[in-house]
KOLPA-370302 format. One line per 2 residues: number of its first residue (from 0); their letters; for each residue x, y, z of N, C-alpha, C. Coordinates in steps of 0.2 Angstrom, whole numbers, plus 5000, padded with zeros to 4 digits. Layout:
N
NUM) a) X:Y:Z:X:Y:Z:X:Y:Z | ...
END
This chain:
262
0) xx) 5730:5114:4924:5729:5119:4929:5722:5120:4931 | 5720:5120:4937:5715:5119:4940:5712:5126:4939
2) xx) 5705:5128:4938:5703:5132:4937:5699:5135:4946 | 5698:5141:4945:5695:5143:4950:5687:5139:4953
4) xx) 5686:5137:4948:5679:5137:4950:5682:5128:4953 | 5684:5125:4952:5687:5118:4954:5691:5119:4960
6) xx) 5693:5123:4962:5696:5125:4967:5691:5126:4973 | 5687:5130:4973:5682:5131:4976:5677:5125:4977
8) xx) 5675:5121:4974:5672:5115:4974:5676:5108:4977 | 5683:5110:4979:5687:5105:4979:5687:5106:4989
10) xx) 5686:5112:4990:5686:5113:4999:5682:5111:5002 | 5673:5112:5001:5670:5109:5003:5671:5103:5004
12) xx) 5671:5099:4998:5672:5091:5000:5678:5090:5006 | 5684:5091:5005:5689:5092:5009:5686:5093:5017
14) xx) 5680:5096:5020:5680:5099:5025:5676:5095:5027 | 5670:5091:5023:5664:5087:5025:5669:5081:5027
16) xx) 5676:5079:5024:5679:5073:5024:5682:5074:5034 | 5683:5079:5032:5687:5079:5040:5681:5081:5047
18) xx) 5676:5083:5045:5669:5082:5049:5666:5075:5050 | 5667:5072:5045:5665:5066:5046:5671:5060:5050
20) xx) 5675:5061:5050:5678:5057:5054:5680:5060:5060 | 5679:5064:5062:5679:5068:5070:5673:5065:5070
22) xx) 5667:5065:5067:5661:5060:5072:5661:5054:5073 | 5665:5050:5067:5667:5042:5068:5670:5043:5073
24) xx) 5674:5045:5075:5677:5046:5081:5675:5046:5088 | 5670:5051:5089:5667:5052:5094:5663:5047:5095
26) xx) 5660:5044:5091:5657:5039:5091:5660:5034:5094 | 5664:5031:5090:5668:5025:5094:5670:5026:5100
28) xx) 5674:5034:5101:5675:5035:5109:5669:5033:5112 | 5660:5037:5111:5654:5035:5114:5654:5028:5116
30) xx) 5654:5024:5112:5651:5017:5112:5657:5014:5118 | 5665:5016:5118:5669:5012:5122:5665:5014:5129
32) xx) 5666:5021:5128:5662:5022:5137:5657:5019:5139 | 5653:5017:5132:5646:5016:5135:5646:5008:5137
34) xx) 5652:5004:5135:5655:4998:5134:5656:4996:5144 | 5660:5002:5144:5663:5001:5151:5659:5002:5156
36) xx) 5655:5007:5154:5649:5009:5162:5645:5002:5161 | 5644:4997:5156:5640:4992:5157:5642:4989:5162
38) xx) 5648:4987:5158:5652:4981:5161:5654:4984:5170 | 5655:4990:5170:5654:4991:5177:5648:4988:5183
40) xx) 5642:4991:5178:5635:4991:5183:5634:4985:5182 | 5638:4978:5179:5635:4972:5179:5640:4967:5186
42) xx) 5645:4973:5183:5648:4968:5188:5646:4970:5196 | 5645:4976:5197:5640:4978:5205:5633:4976:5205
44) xx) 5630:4972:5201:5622:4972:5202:5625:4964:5203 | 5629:4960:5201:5632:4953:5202:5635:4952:5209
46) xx) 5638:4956:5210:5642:4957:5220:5635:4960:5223 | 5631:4962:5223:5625:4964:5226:5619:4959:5227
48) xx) 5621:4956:5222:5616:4950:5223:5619:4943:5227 | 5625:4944:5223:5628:4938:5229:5627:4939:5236
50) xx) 5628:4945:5237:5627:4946:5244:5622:4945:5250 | 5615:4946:5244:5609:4945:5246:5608:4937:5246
52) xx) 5608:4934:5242:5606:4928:5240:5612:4924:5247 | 5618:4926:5250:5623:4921:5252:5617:4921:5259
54) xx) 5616:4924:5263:5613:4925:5268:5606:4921:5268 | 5604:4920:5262:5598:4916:5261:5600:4911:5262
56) xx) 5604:4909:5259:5606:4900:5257:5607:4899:5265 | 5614:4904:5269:5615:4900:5275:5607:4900:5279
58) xx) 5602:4902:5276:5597:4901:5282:5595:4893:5279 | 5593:4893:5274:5591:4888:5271:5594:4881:5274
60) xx) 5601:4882:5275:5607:4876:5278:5607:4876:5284 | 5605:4880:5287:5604:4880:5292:5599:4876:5295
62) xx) 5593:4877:5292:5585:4873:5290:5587:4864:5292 | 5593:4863:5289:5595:4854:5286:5601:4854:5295
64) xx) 5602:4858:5299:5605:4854:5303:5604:4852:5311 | 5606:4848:5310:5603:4844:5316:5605:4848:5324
66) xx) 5598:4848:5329:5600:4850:5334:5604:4846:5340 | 5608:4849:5343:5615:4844:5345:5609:4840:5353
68) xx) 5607:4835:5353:5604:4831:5356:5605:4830:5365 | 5600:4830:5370:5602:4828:5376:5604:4824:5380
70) xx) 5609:4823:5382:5610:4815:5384:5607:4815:5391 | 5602:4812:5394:5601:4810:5400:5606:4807:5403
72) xx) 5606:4807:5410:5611:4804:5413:5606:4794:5415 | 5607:4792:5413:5605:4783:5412:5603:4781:5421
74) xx) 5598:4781:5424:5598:4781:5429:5600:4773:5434 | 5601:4768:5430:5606:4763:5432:5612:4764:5433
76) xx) 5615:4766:5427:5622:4770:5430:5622:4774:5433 | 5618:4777:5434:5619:4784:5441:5618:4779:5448
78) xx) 5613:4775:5448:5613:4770:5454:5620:4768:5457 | 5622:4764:5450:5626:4758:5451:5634:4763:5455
80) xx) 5638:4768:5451:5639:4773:5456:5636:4772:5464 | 5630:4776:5466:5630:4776:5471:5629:4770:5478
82) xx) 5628:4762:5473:5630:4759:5475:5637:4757:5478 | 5641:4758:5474:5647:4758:5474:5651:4760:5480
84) xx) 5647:4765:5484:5650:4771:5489:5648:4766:5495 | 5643:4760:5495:5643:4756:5501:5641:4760:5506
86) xx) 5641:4758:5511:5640:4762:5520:5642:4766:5521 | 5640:4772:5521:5641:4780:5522:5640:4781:5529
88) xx) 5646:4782:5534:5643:4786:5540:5642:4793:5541 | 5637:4795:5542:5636:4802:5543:5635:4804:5548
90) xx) 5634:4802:5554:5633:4806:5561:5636:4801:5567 | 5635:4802:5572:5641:4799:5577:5637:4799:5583
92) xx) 5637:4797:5590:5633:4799:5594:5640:4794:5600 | 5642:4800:5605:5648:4797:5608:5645:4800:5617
94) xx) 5646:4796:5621:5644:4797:5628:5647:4792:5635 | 5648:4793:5639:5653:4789:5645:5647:4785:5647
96) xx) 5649:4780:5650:5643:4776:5654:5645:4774:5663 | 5643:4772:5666:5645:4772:5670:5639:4766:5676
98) xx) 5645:4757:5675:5640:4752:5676:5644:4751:5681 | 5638:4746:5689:5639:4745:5692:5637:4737:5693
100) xx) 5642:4733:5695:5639:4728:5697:5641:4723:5703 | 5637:4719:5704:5638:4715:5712:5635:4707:5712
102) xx) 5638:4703:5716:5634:4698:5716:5627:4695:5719 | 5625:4701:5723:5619:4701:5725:5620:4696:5731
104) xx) 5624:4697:5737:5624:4696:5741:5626:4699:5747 | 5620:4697:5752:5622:4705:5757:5625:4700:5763
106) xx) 5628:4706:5769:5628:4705:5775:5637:4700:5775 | 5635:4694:5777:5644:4690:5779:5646:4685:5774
108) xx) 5639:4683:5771:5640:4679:5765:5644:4686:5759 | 5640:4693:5756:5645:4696:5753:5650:4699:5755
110) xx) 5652:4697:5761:5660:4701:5764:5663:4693:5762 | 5663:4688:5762:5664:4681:5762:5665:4680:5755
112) xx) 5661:4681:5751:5658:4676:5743:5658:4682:5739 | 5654:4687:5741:5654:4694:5736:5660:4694:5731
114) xx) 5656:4700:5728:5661:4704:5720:5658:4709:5719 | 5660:4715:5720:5658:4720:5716:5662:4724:5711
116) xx) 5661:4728:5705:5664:4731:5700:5660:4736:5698 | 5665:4744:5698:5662:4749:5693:5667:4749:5688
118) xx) 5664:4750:5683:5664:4750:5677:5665:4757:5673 | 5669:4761:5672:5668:4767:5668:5667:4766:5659
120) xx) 5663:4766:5655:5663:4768:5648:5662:4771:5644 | 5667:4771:5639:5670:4777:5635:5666:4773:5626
122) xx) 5659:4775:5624:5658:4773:5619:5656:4777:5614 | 5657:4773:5607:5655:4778:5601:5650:4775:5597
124) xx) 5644:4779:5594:5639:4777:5590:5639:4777:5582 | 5640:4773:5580:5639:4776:5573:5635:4775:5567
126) xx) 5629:4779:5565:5624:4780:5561:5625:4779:5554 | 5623:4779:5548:5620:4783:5542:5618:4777:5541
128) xx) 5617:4778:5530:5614:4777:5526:5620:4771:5520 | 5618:4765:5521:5619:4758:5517:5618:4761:5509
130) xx) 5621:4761:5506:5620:4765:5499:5618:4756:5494 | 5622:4752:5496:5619:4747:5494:5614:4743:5492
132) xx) 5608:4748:5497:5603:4745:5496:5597:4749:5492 | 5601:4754:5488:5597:4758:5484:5596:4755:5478
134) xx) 5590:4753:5474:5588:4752:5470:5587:4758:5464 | 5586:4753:5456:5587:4758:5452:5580:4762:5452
136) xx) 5574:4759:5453:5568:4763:5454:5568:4771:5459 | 5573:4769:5461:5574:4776:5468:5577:4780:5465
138) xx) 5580:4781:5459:5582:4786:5455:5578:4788:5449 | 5575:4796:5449:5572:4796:5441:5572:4802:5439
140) xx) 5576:4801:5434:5578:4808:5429:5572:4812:5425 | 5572:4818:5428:5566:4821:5426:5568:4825:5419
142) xx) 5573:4827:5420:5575:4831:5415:5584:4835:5416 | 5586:4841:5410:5596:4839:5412:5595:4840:5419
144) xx) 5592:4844:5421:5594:4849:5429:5590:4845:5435 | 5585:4840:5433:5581:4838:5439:5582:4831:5441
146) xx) 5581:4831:5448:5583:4822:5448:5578:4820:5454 | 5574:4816:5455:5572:4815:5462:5573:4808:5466
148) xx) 5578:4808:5470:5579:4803:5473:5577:4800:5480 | 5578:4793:5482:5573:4791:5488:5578:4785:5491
150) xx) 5581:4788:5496:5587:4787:5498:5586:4780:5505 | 5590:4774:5506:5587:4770:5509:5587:4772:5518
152) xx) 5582:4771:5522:5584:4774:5529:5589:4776:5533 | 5590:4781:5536:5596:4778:5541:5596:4773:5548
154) xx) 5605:4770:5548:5600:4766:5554:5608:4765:5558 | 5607:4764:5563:5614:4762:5568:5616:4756:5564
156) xx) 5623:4756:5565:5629:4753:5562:5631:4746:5568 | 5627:4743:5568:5626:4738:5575:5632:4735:5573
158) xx) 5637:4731:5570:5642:4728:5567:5648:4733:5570 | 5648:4738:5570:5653:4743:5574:5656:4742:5579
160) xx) 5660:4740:5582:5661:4740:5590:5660:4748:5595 | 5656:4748:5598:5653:4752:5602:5660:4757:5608
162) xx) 5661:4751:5613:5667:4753:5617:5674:4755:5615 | 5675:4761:5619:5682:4763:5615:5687:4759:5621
164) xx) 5691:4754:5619:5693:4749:5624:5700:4754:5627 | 5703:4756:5625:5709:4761:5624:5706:4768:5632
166) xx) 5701:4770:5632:5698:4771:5636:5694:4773:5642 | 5691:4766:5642:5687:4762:5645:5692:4758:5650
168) xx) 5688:4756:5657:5692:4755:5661:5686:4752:5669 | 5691:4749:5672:5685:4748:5679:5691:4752:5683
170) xx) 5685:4757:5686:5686:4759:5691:5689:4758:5700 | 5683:4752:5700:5684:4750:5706:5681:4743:5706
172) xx) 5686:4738:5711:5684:4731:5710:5683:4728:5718 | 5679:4723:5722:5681:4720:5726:5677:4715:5725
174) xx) 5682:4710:5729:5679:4701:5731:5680:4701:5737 | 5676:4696:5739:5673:4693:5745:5682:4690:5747
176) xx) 5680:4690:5752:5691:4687:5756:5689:4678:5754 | 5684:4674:5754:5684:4667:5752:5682:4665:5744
178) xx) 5682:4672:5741:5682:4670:5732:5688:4673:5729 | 5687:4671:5724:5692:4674:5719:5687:4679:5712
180) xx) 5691:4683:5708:5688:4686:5704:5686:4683:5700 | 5679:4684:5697:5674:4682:5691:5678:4685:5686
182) xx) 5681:4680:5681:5681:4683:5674:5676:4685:5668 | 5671:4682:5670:5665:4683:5665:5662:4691:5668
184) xx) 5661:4691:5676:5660:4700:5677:5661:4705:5673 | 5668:4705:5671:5672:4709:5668:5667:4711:5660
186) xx) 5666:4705:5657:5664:4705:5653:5655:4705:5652 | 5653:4705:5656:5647:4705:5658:5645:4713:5658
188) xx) 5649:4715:5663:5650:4724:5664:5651:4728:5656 | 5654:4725:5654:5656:4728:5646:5651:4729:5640
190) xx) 5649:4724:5642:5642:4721:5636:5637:4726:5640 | 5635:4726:5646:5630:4730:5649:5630:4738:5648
192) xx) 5637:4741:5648:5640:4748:5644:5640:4747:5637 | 5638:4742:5635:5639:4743:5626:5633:4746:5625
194) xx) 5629:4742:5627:5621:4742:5627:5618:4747:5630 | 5620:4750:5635:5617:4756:5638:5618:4761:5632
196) xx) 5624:4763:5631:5627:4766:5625:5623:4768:5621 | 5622:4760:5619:5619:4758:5611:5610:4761:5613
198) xx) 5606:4761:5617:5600:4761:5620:5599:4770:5619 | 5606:4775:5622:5602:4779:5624:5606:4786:5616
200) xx) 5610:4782:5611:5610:4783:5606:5602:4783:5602 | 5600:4776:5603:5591:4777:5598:5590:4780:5601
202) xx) 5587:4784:5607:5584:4790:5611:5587:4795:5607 | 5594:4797:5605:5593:4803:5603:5593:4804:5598
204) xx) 5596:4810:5594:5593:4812:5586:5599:4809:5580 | 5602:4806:5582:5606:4803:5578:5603:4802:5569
206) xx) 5597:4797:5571:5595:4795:5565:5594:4800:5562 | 5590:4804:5564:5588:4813:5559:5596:4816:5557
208) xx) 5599:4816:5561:5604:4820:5558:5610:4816:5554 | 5609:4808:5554:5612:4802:5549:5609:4805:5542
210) xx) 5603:4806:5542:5597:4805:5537:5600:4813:5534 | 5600:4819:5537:5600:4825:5532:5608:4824:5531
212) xx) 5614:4821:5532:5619:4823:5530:5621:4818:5526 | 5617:4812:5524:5615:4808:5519:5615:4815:5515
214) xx) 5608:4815:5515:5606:4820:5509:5609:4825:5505 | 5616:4827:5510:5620:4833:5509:5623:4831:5507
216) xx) 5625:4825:5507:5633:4822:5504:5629:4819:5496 | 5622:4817:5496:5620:4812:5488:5620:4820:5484
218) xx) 5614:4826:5486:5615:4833:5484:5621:4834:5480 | 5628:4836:5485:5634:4837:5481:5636:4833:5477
220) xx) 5635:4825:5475:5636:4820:5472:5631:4820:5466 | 5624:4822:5467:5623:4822:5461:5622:4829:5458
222) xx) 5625:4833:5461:5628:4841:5458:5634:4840:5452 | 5638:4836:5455:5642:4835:5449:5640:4832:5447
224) xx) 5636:4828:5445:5633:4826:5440:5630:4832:5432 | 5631:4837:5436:5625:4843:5431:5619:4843:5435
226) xx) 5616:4840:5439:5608:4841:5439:5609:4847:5447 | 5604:4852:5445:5605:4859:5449:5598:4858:5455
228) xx) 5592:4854:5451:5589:4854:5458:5588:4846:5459 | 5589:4845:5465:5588:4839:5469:5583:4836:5473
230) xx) 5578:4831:5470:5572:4832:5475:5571:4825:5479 | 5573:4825:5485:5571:4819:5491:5565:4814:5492
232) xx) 5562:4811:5491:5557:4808:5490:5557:4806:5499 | 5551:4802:5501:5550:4798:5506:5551:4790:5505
234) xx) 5546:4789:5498:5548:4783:5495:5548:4785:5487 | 5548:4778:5486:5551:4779:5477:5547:4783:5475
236) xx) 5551:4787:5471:5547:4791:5467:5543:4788:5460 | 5539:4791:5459:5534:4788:5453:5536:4788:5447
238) xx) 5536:4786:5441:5535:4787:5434:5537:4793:5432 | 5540:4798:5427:5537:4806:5425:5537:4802:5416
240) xx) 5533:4807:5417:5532:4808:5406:5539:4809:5404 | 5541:4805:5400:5548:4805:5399:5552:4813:5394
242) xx) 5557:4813:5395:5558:4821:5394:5560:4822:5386 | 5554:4828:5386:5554:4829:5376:5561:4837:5375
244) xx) 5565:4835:5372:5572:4841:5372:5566:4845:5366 | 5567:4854:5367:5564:4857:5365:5571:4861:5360
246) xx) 5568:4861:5354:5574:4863:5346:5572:4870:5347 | 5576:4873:5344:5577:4881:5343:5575:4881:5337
248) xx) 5572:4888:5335:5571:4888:5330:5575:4890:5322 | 5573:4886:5318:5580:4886:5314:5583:4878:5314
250) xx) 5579:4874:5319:5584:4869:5318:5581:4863:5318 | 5582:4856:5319:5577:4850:5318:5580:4845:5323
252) xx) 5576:4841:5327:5579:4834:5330:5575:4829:5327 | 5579:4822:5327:5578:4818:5322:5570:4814:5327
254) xx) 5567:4814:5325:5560:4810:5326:5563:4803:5330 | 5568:4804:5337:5569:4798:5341:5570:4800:5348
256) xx) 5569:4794:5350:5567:4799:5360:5574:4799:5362 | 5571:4804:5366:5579:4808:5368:5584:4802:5370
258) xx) 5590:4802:5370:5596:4798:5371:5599:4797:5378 | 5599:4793:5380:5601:4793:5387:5608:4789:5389
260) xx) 5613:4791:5393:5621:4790:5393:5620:4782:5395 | 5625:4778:5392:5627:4771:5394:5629:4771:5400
END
C-alpha cells in the first residue's frame, strides 16, 4: 500500500506527462499549418510569375516573325492586260453634210450633156486611244497606292466607215436630156461628204475629249487594281528608286527586295 508521501510524488509526474503531450500536439498541429501556408504561397508566387514571364516570351516570338510582305503589281502584266482591251472608243463626233455637184458645164451644152446632184450626209466620227500600242516602259509602279502611266495618243479611227449609208441619201439629181446618169457621181459625192466629215471632226475637240475619257476609263481600271493615286504622264515616265516596304515594330523582313506579282 502506497504510502502518502508516494501518492503525492506520483501527481506531479502524472501532470508533467499530460502537459507534455498537449505541446507535442500543438506543435505538430504548428508545423502542419505552417506546412500548408508554404505550399499555398509557392503555389501563388509560381502563377504570378508565369504570368509575368508568358507576356515576355510572346514579345520575344514575336521578335522571330516575319512581316507578311508587299506584292507589287508586275508592271508587264499590268501592260499586257491593258493591251488586251485593243482600240478603245471614247468620244464620237457626228454632223450632216451637205455636197453639191455638177459637170461643169454651162448654158446648152449643160441643159444637153450636164449632171447635177445634191447630196445630203448623215456621218459619224470615231476617236480614242489604241491600248495596243502601249509599252511596258509606260507603266511604273511607284508603290501599293501609286502608278504613273503614259497613255498612247489619241487619234481618229480612219478604218471606221464615216457615212451612215441607212441615212444618207441625194436629195436632188438632174441630167442633161442627151446624157444618161454618171455612176461614178454618186460616188464621188460620197467620198467628198466622207471627207468634209472627216476634215471638220480634226477641227474640233474630239481628240481632247478622246484623250481625257481614255484616262477616266485606265483610272477606273487601275483602281481596281488597288492603286488610289493615278498619275498621267506626257511621256514615259522615268525610272523611281524602287520601293523599300517599311516593317512595324516588333517585326522583321527578310533582307530581299520587295516581291513583285507574276
Amino acid at each position: 500500500m502506497m504510502s502518502k508521501e508516494d501518492m503525492v510524488e506520483t501527481r506531479p509526474r502524472s501532470r508533467a506527462k499530460v502537459i507534455l503531450l498537449g505541446l507535442l500536439l500543438l506543435f505538430f498541429v504548428a508545423m502542419a499549418f505552417l506546412a500548408f501556408s508554404v505550399a499555398r504561397l509557392v503555389n501563388t508566387v509560381n502563377d504570378g510569375a508565369t504570368s509575368a514571364i508568358e507576356p515576355i516570351g510572346d514579345r520575344v516570338r514575336s521578335l522571330f516573325v516575319p512581316a507578311t510582305p508587299v506584292i507589287l503589281p508586275n508592271p508587264a502584266t499590268v501592260v499586257k492586260q491593258i493591251n488586251d482591251l485593243s482600240r478603245l472608243e471614247t468620244a464620237s463626233y457626228e454632223m450632216e453634210k451637205v455636197v453639191t455637184a455638177d459637170s461643169e458645164q454651162d448654158g446648152l451644152l449643160g441643159m444637153l450633156l450636164g449632171e447635177s446632184m445634191v447630196f445630203i450626209g448623215y456621218g459619224k466620227v470615231y476617236a480614242g486611244v489604241d491600248f495596243a500600242e502601249m509599252q511596258t516602259a509606260d507603266l511604273v509602279v511607284v508603290d501599293p497606292d501609286t502608278v504613273m502611266v503614259h497613255l498612247p495618243p489619241a487619234k481618229i479611227f480612219e478604218d471606221i466607215p464615216v457615212l451612215d449609208n441607212d441615212r444618207s441619201f441625194v436629195a436632188d439629181r438632174d441630167t442633161g436630156l442627151l446624157t444618161r446618169a454618171d455612176p461614178e457621181l454618186e460616188t464621188q459625192v460620197r467620198q467628198a461628204a466622207e471627207g468634209a466629215i472627216r476634215e471638220a471632226a480634226q477641227s474640233s475637240d474630239i481628240l481632247a475629249r478622246a484623250n481625257t475619257n481614255a484616262q477616266t476609263y485606265m483610272r477606273n481600271f487601275l483602281a481596281g487594281l488597288g492603286f488610289t493615286e493615278i498619275i498621267f504622264t506626257p511621256d514615259t515616265p522615268a525610272p523611281v528608286t524602287p520601293y523599300q516596304q517599311e516593317v512595324p515594330k516588333g517585326y522583321y523582313l527578310l533582307p530581299t527586295a520587295t516581291p513583285i506579282a507574276p
